[in-house]
C-alpha positions as CSV (number, residue, x, y, z in Angstrom):
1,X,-92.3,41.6,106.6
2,X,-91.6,44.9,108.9
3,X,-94.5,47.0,108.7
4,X,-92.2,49.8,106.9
5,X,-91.4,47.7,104.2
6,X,-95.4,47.1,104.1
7,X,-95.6,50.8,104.4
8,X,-93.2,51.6,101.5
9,X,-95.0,48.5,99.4
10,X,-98.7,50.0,99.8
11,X,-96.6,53.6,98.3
12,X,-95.4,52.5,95.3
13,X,-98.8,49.8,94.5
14,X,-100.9,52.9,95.4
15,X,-98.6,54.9,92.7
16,X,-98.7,52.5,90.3
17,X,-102.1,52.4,90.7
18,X,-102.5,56.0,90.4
19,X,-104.2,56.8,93.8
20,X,-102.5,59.9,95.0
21,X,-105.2,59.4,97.8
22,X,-103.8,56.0,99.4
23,X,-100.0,57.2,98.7
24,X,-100.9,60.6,100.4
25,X,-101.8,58.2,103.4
26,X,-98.4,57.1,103.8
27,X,-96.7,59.8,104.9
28,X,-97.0,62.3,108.3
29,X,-99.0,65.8,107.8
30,X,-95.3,67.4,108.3
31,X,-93.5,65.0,106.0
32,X,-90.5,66.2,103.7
33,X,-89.4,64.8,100.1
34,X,-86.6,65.7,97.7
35,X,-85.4,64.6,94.7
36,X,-83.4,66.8,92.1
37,X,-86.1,68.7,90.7
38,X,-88.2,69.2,93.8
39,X,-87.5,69.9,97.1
40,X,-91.1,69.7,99.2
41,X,-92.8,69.7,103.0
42,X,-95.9,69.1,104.2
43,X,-99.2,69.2,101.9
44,X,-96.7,70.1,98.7
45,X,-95.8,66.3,98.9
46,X,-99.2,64.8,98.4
47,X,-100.3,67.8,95.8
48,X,-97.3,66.6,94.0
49,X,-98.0,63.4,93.5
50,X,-101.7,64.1,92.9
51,X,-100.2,66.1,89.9
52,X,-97.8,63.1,88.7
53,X,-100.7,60.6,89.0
54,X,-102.9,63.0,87.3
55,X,-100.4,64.3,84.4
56,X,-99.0,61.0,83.5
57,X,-101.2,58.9,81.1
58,X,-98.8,56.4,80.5
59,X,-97.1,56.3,83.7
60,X,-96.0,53.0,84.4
61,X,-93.9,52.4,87.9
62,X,-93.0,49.2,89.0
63,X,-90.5,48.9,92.6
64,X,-88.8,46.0,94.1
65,X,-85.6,46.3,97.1
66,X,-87.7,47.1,99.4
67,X,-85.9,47.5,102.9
68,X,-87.4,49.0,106.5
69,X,-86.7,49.0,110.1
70,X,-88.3,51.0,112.8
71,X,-86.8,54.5,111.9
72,X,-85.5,54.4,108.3
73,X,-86.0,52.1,104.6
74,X,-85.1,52.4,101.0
75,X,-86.0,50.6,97.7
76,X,-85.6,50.7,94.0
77,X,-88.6,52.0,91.8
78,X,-88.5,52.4,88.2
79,X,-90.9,54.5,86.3
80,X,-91.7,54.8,82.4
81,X,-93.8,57.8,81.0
82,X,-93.8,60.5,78.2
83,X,-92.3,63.6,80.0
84,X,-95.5,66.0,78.9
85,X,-92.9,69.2,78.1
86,X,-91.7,67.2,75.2
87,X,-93.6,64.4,74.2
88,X,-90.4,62.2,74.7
89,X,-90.2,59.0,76.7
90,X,-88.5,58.6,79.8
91,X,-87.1,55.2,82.0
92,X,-86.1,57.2,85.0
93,X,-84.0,54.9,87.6
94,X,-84.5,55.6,91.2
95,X,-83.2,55.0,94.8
96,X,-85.7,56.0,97.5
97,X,-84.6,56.5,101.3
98,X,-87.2,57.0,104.2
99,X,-87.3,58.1,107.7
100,X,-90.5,57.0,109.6
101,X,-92.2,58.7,112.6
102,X,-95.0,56.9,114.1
103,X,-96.0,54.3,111.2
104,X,-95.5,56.9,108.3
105,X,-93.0,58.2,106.4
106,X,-91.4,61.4,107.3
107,X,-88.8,62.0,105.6
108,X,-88.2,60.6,101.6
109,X,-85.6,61.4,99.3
110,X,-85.3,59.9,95.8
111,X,-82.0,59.8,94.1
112,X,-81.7,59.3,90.7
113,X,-79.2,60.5,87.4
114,X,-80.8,64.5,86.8
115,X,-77.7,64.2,83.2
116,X,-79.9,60.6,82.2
117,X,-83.1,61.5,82.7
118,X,-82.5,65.0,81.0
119,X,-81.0,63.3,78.0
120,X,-84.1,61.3,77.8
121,X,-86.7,63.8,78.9
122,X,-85.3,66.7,77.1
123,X,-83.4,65.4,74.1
124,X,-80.5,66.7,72.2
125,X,-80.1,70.1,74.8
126,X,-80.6,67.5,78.1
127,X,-78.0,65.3,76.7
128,X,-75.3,68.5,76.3
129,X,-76.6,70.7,79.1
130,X,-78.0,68.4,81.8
131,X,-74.9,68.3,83.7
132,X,-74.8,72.3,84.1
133,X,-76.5,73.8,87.1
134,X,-78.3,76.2,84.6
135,X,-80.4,73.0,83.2
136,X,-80.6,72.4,86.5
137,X,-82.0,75.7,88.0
138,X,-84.6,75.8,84.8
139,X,-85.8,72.2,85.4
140,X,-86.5,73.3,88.8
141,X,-88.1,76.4,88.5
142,X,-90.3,75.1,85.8
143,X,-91.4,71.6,88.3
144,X,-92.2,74.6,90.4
145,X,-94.1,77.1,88.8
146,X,-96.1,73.9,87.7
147,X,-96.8,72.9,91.1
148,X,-97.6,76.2,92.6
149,X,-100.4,76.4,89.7
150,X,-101.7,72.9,90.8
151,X,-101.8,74.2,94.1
152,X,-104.1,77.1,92.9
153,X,-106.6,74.7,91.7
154,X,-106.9,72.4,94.2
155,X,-108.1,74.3,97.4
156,X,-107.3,71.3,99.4
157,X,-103.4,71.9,99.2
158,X,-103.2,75.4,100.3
159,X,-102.9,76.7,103.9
């Protein structure tokens, strides 16, 4: 196994394991991630996944596809979890890619259906309104706002 398909492997067991801590690890102080709702650099990564693994009670996240050469990967993770604005549950599908620098990951951007998992996560007004960029826009700033409070609270994120 290349050691950036162990690298990507020890991410998502350290997520499913909840350790925000070990996942953190993986990537480079300057790393970037991006999915639909959040577009991050730096300490903002770990701090969000800190708040995931924190937030999500039921998370459950499994992976598999896992593919890595020197300077870029991908694989296929799947996570299950009550979406806490709601109370409804969500089976989000996602593709991750990576960039590496150096033994870490530097670069990560998750693609995934922002219509599906609205429909799922926010029920009758995701299903007719996910596709719009206003849904879109709202989901965003909301993820946000969210993030900058965790931020607030946990010193170790700022600066």
């Amino acid at each position: 196994m290349h050691p950036n398909e162990q690298l990507i492997d020890d991410f998502y067991n350290a997520f499913a394991a909840k350790n925000y801590i070990a996942m953190t690890a993986c990537y480079q102080p300057t790393a970037t991630f991006e999915d639909a709702v959040f577009t991050l650099k730096g300490k903002e990564v770990g701090a969000m996944w800190h708040m995931l693994s924190e937030g999500g009670s039921d998370l459950q996240a499994t992976h598999g596809d896992v593919q890595a050469d020197d300077a870029s990967g991908h694989a296929h993770w799947e996570a299950h979890y009550t979406f806490s604005g709601t109370g409804r549950k969500v089976h989000n599908i996602i593709e991750a890619q990576f960039q590496f620098q150096a033994g870490r990951i530097a670069a990560h951007h998750d693609h995934f259906n922002f219509w599906r998992w609205s429909s799922q996560a926010l029920g009758p007004s995701g299903l007719l309104l996910g596709w719009t960029p206003f849904l879109h826009s709202k989901v965003r700033a909301t993820a946000r706002a969210r993030l900058d409070r965790f931020i607030q609270a946990h010193p170790q994120y700022q600066g």
